[in-house]
N, C-alpha and C positions, 0 to 999 in steps of 0.2 A: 504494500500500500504506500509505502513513504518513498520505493524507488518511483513508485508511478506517479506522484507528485510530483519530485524532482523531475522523471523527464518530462513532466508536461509544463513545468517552470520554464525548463530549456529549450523547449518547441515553441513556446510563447517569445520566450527572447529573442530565438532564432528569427521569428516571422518577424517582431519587431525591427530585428536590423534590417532583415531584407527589405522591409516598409521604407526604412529612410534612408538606405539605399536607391532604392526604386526615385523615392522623391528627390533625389541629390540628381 
């Protein structure tokens, strides 16, 4: 339960970057 938090913290942050990425 608490790894699948974590990767879904990291999938979160990951899209995040890719977002402002995207908008750069």
């Amino acid at each position: 339960m608490s790894g699948q938090c974590s990767s879904s913290i990291t999938i979160s942050f990951f899209v995040d970057f890719h977002v402002f990425l995207v908008w750069m």
